[in-house]
Kinemage of the C-alpha trace (Angstrom):
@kinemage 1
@onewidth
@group {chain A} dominant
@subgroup {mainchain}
@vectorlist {calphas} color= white
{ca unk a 1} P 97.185 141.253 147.527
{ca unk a 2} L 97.827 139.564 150.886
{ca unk a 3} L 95.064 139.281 153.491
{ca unk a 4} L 95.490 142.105 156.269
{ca unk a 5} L 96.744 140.579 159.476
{ca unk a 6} L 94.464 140.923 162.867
{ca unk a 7} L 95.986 142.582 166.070
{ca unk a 8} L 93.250 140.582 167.445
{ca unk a 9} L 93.806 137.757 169.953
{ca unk a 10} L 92.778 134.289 168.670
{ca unk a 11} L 90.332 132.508 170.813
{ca unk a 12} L 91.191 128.967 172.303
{ca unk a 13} L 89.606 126.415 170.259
{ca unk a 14} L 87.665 124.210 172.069
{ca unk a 15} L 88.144 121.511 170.163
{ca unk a 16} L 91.745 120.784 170.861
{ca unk a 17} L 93.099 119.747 174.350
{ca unk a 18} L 94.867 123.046 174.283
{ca unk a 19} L 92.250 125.360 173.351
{ca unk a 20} L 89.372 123.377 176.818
{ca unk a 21} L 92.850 123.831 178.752
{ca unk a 22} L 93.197 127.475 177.907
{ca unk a 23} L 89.574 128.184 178.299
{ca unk a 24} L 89.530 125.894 181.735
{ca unk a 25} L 92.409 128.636 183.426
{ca unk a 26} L 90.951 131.580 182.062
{ca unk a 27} L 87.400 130.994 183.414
{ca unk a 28} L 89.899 130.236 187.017
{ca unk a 29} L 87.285 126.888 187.573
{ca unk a 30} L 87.609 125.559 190.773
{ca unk a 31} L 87.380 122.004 189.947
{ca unk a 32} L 89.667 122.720 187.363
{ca unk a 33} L 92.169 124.230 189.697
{ca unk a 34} L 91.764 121.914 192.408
{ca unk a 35} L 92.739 118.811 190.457
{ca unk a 36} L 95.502 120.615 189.002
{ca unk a 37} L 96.972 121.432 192.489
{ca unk a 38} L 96.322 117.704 192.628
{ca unk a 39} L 98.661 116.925 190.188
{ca unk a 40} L 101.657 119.338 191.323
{ca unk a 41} L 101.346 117.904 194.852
{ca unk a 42} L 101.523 114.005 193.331
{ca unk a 43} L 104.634 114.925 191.495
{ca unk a 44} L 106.060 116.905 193.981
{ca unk a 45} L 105.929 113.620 196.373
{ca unk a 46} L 106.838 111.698 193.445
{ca unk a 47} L 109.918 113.788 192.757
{ca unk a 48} L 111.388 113.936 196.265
{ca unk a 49} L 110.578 110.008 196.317
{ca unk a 50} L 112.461 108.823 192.941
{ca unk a 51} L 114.035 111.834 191.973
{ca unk a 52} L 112.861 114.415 188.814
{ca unk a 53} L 114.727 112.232 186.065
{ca unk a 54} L 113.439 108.912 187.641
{ca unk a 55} L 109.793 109.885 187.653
{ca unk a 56} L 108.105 109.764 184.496
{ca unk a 57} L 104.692 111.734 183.060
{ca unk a 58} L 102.736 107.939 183.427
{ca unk a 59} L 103.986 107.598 187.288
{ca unk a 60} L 102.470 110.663 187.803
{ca unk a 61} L 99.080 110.237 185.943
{ca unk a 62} L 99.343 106.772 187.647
{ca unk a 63} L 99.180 108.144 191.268
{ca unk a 64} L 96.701 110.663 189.975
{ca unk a 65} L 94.175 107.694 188.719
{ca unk a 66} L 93.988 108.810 185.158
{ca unk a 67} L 96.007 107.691 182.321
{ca unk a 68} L 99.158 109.775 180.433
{ca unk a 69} L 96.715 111.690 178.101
{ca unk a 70} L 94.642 112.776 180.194
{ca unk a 71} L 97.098 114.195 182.359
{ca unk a 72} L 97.799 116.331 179.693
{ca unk a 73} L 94.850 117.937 180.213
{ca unk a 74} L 95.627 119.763 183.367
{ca unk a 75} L 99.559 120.016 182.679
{ca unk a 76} L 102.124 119.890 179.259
{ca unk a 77} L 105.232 118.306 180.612
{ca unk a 78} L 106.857 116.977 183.761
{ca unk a 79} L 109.164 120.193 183.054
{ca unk a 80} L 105.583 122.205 183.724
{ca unk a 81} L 105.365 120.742 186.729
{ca unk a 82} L 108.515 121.502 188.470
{ca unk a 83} L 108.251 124.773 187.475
{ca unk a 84} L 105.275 125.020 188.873
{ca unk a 85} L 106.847 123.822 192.425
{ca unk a 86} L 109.436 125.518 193.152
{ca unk a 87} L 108.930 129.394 191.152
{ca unk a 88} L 107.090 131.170 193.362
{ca unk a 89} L 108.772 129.767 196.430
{ca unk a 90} L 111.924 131.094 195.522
{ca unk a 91} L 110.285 134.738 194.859
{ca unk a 92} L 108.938 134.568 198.185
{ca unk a 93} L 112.456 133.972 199.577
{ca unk a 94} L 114.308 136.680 197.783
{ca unk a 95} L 111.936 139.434 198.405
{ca unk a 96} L 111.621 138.123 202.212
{ca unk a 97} L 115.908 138.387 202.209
{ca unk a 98} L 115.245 142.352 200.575
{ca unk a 99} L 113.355 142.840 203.224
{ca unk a 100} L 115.624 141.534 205.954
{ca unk a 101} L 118.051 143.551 204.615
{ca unk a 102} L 117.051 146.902 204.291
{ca unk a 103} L 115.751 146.383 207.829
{ca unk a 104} L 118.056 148.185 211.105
{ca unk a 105} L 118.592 144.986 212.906
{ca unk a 106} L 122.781 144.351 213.508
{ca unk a 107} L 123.848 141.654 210.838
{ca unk a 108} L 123.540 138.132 213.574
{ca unk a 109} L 119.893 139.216 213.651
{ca unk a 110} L 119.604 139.450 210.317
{ca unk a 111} L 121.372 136.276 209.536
{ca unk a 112} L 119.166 134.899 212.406
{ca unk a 113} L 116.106 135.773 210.591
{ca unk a 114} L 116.966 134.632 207.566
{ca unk a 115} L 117.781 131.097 208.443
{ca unk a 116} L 114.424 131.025 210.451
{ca unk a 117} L 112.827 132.331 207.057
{ca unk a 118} L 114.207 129.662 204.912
{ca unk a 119} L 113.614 126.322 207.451
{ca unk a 120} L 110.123 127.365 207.817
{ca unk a 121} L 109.666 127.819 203.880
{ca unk a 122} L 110.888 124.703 203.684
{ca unk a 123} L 108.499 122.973 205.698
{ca unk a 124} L 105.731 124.745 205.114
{ca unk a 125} L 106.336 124.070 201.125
{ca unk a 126} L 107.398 120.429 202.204
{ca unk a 127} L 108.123 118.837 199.667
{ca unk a 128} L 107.921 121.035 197.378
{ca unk a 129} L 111.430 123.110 198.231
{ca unk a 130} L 113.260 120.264 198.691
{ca unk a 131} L 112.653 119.397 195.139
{ca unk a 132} L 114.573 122.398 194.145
{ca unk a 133} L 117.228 121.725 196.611
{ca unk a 134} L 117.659 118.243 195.346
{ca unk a 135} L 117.041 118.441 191.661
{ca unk a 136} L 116.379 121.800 190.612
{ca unk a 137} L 119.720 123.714 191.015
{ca unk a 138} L 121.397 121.116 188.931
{ca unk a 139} L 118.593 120.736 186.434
{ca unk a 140} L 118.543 125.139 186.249
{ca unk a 141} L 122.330 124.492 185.634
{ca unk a 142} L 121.940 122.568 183.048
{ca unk a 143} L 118.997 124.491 181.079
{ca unk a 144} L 118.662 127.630 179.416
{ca unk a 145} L 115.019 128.275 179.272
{ca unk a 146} L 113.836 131.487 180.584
{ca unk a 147} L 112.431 129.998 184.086
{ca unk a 148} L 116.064 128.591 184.199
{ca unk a 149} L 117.631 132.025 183.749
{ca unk a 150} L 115.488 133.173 185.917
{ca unk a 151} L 115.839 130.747 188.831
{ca unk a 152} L 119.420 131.142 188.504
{ca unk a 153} L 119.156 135.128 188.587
{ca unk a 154} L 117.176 135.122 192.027
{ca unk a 155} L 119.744 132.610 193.114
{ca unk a 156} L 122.234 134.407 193.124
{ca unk a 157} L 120.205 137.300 194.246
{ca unk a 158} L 119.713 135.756 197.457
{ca unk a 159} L 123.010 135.054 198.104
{ca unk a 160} L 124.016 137.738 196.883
{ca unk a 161} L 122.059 139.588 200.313
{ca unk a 162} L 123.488 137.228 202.625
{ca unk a 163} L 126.985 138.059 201.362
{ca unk a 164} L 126.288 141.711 202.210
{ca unk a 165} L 124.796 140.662 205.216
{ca unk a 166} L 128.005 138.951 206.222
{ca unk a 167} L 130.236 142.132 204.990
{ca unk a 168} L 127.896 144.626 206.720
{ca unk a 169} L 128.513 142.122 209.711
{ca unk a 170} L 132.288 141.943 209.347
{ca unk a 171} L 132.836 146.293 209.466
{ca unk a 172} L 130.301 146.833 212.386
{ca unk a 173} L 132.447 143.995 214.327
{ca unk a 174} L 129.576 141.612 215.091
{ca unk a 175} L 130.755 138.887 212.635
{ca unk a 176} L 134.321 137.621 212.712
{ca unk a 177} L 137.135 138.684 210.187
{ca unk a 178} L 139.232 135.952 209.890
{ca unk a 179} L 137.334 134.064 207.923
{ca unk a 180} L 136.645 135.103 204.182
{ca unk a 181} L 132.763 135.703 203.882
{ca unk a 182} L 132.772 133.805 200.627
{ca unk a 183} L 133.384 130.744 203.004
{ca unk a 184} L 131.348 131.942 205.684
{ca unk a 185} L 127.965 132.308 203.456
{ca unk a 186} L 128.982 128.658 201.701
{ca unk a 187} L 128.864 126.958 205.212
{ca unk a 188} L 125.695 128.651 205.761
{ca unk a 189} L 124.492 127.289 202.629
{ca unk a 190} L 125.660 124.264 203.037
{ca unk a 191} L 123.749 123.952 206.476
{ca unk a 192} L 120.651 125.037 205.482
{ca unk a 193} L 120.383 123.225 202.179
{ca unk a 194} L 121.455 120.066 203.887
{ca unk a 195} L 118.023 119.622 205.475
{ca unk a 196} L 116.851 118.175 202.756
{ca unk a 197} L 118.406 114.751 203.279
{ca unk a 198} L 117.022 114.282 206.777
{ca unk a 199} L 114.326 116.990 207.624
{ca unk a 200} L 110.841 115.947 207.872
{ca unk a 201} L 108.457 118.574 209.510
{ca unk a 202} L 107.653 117.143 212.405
{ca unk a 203} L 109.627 114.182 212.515
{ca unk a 204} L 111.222 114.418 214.682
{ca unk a 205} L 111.816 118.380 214.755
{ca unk a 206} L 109.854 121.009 214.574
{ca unk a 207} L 111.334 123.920 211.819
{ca unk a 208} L 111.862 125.984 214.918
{ca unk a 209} L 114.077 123.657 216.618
{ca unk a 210} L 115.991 122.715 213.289
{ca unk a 211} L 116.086 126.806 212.441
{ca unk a 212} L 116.997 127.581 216.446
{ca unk a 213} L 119.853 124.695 215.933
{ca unk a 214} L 121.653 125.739 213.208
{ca unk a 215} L 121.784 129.636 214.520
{ca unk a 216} L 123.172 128.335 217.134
{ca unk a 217} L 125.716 126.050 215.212
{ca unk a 218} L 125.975 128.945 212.576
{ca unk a 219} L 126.255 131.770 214.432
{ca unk a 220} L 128.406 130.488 217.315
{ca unk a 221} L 131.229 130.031 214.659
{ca unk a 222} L 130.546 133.148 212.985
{ca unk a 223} L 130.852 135.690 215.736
{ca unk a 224} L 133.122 134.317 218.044
């Protein structure tokens, strides 16, 4: 007769690397979470520096001041770690572009408040975002993990909005016709993701300035 199975949840083993790991997050140490911020910041740096396929796990536990295996102790995988980055931020963006919206503002307000949304997101998550800009829409692209599915889902959520926001633009009269809004929402696209070759909060722009700019650039073009 087989052994009846337990609904019960195994306990981490604290014994094994993944068992103190486990029991390290679920207690929410602040040590613990503190150096582990640590590490997402060094690779975030490392990975708008080299590049995500450049960087490797020892560069990282390098610039940390540990060696490889301990670094395993706060993270699993460079793959971890860029998940980690750029997840929530892209969350925050989509549910900040629902928002937006649903709102009664005409659609150049919208679209004005939208760009100002994602420039400051970007520096204030500097360089975190950028990392995603850079590497992670390829890399999401080219994986099908769940966090790949889902980074590609809230993608294309987002520009989804901006899409209606162009339409809803286009029938009150406030954004121009002639131009297809498929086109329109790519050249918004491409100025805002563009940043990420030369923007540097604070150097020598402020996100306002770089947000105010391309409005201007943006929605010159778009309702004229």
């Amino acid at each position: 007769m087989s052994a009846e199975r337990s609904d019960e949840p195994v306990a981490p083993n604290p014994r094994t690397l993944r068992g103190r790991r486990a029991i390290a997050r679920a207690d929410d140490q602040t040590a613990y979470r503190d150096r582990r911020r640590e590490v997402v910041d060094i690779a975030a740096r490392l990975f708008r520096e080299k590049g995500y396929d450049t960087t490797t796990f020892a560069d990282i536990a390098r610039e940390f001041g540990t060696d490889r295996a301990s670094l395993y102790y706060y993270v699993t995988s460079k793959q971890e770690l860029f998940e980690e980055i750029v997840g929530g931020i892209l969350d925050g963006n989509v549910t900040e572009a629902e928002r937006i919206l649903a709102s009664d503002d005409d659609a150049p307000a919208k679209l004005r408040l939208l760009i100002e949304d994602q420039i400051e997101t970007q520096a204030r998550n500097y360089p975190h975002m950028y990392v995603y800009i850079q590497d992670g829409m390829r890399a999401v692209r080219d994986r099908q993990s769940e966090w790949a599915r889902r980074m590609s889902a809230q993608t294309s959520r987002y520009e989804r909005i901006v899409r209606q926001i162009l339409l809803d633009g286009v029938r009150e009269g406030s954004i121009r016709s002639d131009i297809d809004v498929r086109l329109l929402g790519a050249g918004l696209f491409g100025l805002m993701s563009w940043t990420h070759r030369w923007f540097r909060p604070g150097d020598p722009f402020s996100p306002q300035e770089v947000a105010a700019s391309i409005v201007g650039i943006f929605l010159e073009s778009a309702t004229s």
